[in-house]
Every structure is written in C-alpha cells, then in structure tokens.
C-alpha positions as CSV (number, residue, x, y, z in Angstrom):
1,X,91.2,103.7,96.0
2,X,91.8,101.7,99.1
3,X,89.2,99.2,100.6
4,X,88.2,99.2,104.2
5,X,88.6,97.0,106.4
6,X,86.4,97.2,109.5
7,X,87.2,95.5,112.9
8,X,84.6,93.4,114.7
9,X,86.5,92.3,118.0
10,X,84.5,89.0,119.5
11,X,86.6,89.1,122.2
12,X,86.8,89.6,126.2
13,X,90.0,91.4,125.8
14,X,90.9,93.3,122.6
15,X,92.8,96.8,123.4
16,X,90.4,98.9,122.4
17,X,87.3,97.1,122.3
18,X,87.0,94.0,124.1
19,X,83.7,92.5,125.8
20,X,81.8,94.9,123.5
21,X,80.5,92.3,120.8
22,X,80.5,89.1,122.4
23,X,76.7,88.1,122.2
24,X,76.1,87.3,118.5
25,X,73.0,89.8,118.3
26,X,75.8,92.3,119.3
27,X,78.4,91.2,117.2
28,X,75.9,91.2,114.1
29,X,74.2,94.7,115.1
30,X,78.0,96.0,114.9
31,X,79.0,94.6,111.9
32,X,75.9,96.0,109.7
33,X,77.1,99.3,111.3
34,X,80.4,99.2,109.8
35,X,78.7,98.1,106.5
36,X,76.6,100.2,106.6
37,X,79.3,103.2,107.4
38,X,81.0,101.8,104.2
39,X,83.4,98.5,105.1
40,X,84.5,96.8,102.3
41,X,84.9,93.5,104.0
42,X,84.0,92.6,108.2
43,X,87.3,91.7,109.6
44,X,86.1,88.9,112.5
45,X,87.9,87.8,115.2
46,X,88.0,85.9,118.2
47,X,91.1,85.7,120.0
48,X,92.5,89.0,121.2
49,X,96.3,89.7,120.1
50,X,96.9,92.2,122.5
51,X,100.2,92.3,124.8
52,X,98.4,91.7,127.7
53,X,95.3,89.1,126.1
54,X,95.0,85.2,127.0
55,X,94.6,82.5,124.6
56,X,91.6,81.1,124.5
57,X,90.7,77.7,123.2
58,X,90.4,76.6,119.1
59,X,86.5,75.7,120.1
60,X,85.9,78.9,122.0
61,X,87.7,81.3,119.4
62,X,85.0,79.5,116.3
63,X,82.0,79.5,118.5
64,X,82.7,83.5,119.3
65,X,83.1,83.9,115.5
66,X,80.7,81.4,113.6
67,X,77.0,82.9,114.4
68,X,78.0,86.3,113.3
69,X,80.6,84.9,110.3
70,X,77.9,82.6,109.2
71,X,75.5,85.3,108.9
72,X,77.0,87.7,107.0
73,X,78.3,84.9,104.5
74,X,74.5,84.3,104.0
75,X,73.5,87.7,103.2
76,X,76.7,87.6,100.5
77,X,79.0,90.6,102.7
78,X,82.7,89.9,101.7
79,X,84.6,89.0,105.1
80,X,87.5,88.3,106.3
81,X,88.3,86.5,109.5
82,X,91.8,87.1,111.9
83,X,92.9,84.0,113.1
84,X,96.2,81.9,113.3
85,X,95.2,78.7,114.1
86,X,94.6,76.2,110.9
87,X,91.9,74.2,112.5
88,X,90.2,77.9,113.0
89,X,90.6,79.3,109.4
90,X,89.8,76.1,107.9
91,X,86.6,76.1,109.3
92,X,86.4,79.4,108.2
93,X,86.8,78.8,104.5
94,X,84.3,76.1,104.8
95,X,81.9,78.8,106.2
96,X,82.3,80.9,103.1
97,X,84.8,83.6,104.1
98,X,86.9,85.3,101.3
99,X,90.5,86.3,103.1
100,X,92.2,84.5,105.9
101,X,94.0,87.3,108.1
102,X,97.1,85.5,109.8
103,X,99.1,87.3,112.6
104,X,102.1,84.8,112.2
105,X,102.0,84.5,108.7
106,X,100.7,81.3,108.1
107,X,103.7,79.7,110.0
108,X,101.9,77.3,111.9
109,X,103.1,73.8,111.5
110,X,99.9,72.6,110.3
111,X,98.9,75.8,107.6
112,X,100.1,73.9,104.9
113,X,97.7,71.3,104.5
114,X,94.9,73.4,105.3
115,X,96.1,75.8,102.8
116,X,96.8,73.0,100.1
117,X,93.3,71.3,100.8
118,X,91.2,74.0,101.7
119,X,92.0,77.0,100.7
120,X,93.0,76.1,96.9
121,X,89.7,74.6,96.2
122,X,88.5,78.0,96.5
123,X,89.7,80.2,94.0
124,X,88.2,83.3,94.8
125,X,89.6,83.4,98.5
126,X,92.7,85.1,99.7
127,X,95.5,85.6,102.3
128,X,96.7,88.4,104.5
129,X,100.3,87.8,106.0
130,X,101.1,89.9,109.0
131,X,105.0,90.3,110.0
132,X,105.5,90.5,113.8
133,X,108.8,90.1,115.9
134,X,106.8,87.2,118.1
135,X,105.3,85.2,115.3
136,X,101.9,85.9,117.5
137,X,100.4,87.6,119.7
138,X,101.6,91.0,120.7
139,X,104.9,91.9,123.0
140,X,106.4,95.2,124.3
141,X,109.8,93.8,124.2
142,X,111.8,93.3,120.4
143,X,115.3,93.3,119.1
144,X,114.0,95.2,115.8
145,X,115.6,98.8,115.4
146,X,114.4,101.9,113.2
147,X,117.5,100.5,110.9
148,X,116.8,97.1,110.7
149,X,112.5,97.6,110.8
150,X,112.1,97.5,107.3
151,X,114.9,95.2,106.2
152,X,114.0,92.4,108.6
153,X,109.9,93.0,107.8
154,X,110.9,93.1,104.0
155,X,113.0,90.0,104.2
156,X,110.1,87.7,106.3
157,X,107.7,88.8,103.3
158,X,110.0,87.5,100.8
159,X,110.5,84.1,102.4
160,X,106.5,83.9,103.0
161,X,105.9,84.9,99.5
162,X,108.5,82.0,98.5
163,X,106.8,79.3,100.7
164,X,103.1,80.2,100.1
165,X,104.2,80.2,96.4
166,X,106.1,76.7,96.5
167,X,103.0,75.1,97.5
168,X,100.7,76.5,94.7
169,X,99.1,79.7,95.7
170,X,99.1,82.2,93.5
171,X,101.2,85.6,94.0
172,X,98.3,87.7,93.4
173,X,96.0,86.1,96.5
174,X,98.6,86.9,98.9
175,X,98.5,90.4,101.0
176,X,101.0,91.2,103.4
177,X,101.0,93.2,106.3
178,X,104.0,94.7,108.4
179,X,102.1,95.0,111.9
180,X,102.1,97.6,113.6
181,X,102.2,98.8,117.2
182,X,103.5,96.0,119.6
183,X,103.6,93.9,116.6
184,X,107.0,95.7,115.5
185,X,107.7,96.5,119.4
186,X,107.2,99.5,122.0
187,X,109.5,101.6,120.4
188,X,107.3,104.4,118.7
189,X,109.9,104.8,115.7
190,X,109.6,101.4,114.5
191,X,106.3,102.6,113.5
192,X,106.7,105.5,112.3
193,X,110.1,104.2,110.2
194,X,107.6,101.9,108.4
195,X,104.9,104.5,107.9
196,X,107.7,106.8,106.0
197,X,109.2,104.2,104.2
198,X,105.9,103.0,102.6
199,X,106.9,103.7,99.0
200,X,109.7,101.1,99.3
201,X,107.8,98.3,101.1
202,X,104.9,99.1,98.4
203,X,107.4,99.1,95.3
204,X,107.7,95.4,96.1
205,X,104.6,94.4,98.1
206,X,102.1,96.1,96.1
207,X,99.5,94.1,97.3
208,X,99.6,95.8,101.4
209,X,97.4,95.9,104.1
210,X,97.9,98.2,107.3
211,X,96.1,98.9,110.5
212,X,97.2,101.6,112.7
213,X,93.8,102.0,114.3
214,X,93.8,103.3,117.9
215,X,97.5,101.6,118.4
216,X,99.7,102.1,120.6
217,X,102.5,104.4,118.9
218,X,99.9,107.0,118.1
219,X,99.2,107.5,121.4
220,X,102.5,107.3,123.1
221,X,103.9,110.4,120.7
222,X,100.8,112.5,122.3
223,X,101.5,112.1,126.3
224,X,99.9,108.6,126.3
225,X,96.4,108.8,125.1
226,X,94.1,106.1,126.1
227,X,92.3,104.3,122.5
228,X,89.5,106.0,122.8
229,X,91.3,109.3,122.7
230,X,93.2,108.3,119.5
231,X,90.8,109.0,116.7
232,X,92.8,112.0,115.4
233,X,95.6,110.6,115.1
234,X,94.3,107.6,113.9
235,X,92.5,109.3,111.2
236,X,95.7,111.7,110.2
237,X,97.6,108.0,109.9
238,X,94.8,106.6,107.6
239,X,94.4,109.7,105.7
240,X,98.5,109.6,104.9
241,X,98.1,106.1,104.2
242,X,95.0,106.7,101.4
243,X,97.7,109.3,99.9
244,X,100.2,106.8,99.4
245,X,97.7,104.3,97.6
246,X,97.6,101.4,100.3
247,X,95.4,98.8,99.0
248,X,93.8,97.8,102.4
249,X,93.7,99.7,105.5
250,X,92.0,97.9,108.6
251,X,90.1,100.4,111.6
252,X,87.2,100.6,113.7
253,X,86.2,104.0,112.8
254,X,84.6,103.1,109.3
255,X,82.4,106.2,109.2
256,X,85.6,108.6,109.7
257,X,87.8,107.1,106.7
258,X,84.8,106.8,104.5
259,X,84.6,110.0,104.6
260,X,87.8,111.1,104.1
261,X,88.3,108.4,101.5
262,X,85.2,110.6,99.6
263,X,86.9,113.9,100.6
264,X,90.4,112.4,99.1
265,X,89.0,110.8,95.6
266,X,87.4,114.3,95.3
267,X,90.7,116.2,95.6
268,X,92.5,113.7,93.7
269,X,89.9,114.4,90.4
C-alpha cells in the first residue's frame, strides 16, 4: 500500500500554502498534525518551487528548515526534506533525515561529492529524483508534448539511474518522480498523459513517487479553481493513483488520503 507523504511548506511563497509555517512553533504544530493524520514521512522544505517563487539564500532555506527538521529527527519521525542545493541536503543528512527530495535530479555540479561523502555513509537513507523541463524551479512555458511527455521523462530517469548508479548508490535507494503541474509545463495534457500512462512508467520505475496535490492542471480542467478549491480533484487523482500501486504519493491533505487509503485496502481484501 502506498506511503504518504505530507507537505510542510517553510516558505513565504509556496502555491498553495506559503507564509503559513514559517515560525518553527508553527512549522512543528503542523507537522504533528500531518503525523498525526497518518504521514508516513514529513516532507520539509524551504525554498518555494513555484512559477512565480524567488530564490532565497542556501543559509536562509536551512535556517527555515533546521528547528522543525531537527525536532522531528529527535523524536525518531521518518522525514524527508525538498531541496536542490548540495550544501542544503548535506546538512540535512547530517541532521538525521532519511530521503533527500531533489527537484533537478541531483544535477547540481556539486551533488556528487555530497552524495559520495555523505550520503553513502548512511545506509539507511534514500533519494527522490524529480524530472522537470527546467531542471528547477517551476515554468509555464516547455517544449514537452503529450507524445513526447513520457518518452523524454522516461529517458532523463534512465540517464539519472545510470549516473547515481556509476558513483555507488544502490538502485534500490533511488525514487523517481516525473513532476507534475508546471514541472511538465501549462499544458494540462502533459499531466494527464503521464497519469494514464502510469503502468508503463511503473513497469520500469517501480520505485515512483507522485504529487498532484492542489496543482495546477487539476484546476485548469474545472474553469480554473484556486488550491484551495482543489481538494476533489486532488483526492480523485490520489485515489486513482493508490489503484495503480504508486509507492509514494506526496499531499497536504493527509487526513483525506488516509482515509481513502483505509477505504481502498478494505475494498481490495
């Protein structure tokens, strides 16, 4: 059955949440609620990666994240944390997260010796590579097409799988991720291509992680619903993607899929 992934947005800016969390108390009051509405793992982050978010700098994306990633580590809840800079996710392993969550992929110049020094060391950790057309944060415009979508997201997994590989991680600590949303672009189809064409990305990346949460695509197909409006289709998204056996699935509305996860293993009997 599929773990959960619940958000926790540190950030000024995110789409659908931004400025909520950013004093730690807040940030660690909202993370026990998404434990305690059933997250598998706290997915932290500190830089928005939204089309219209600003970078902010290395030291003010850890000091956003490091109160509430710190305490969680201490109480022993399995997190994960959703950055793409190495100086970032390094600290982050030494802080005692589990998964590393990388929007580009781990294609930073400098990931490989973090990766190789830090990361190996700890045996029990693991990687999340995310596909997008910009290699970072989110644009509306992209050359990918509802034909080429899934080719050109299958292909970049294979050449990450190869890299990570050549420099001695193990295949079965690497997740992928095909973005969605403005990740693939602001065509709604790319989406929804990927989302029907699961089985074939999952016959070869087995190990998958998706997050359709509130994006972008599932409002646009219903007369452009703001995020907060997009909980039903949100749901109806995650629920397909529980029937199709995706391994992770990342949202902000823990309670919601927990439930339906509970509703689904009970059909499923």
């Amino acid at each position: 059955m599929s773990q959960i992934f619940g958000i926790l947005n540190i950030t000024t800016d995110s789409f659908s949440d931004g400025g909520q969390f950013l004093d730690p108390g807040s940030a660690i009051k909202q993370g026990q609620k998404l434990r305690n509405d059933g997250a598998d793992y706290l997915d932290i982050s500190g830089q928005s990666s939204n089309v219209k978010s600003a970078l902010v700098s290395e030291e003010s994306e850890w000091e956003r994240i490091e109160p509430t990633l710190r305490h969680f580590v201490s109480l022993g809840v399995p997190t994960s944390v959703d950055s793409f800079r190495p100086n970032v996710q390094a600290k982050a392993l030494e802080a005692g997260t589990q998964i590393l969550n990388d929007i580009t992929g781990f294609t930073h110049p400098d990931a490989k010796p973090i990766l190789r020094d830090v990361f190996l060391a700890r045996s029990e950790t693991k990687l999340i590579v995310m596909h997008s057309h910009t290699l970072g944060i989110a644009k509306e415009k992209s050359e990918l097409t509802p034909e080429n979508v899934v080719p050109t997201i299958l292909n970049f997994f294979r050449d990450r799988k190869s890299e990570l590989t050549s420099w001695g991680i193990a295949e079965e600590r690497i997740y992928f991720d095909p973005g969605m949303g403005f990740f693939l672009g602001e065509d709604p189809e790319l989406s929804f291509t990927v989302l029907r064409n699961i089985d074939q990305i999952l016959s070869e990346f087995p190990r998958l992680m998706l997050g359709v949460s509130r994006k972008s695509f599932l409002g646009n197909v219903l007369g452009g619903l703001p995020p907060k409006e997009r909980e039903m289709p949100t749901l109806t998204t995650e629920i397909y993607l529980l029937q199709k056996k995706v391994p992770l699935i990342r949202t902000h509305d823990v309670l919601k899929l927990t439930q339906a996860k509970k509703i689904w293993g009970m059909l499923e009997r």
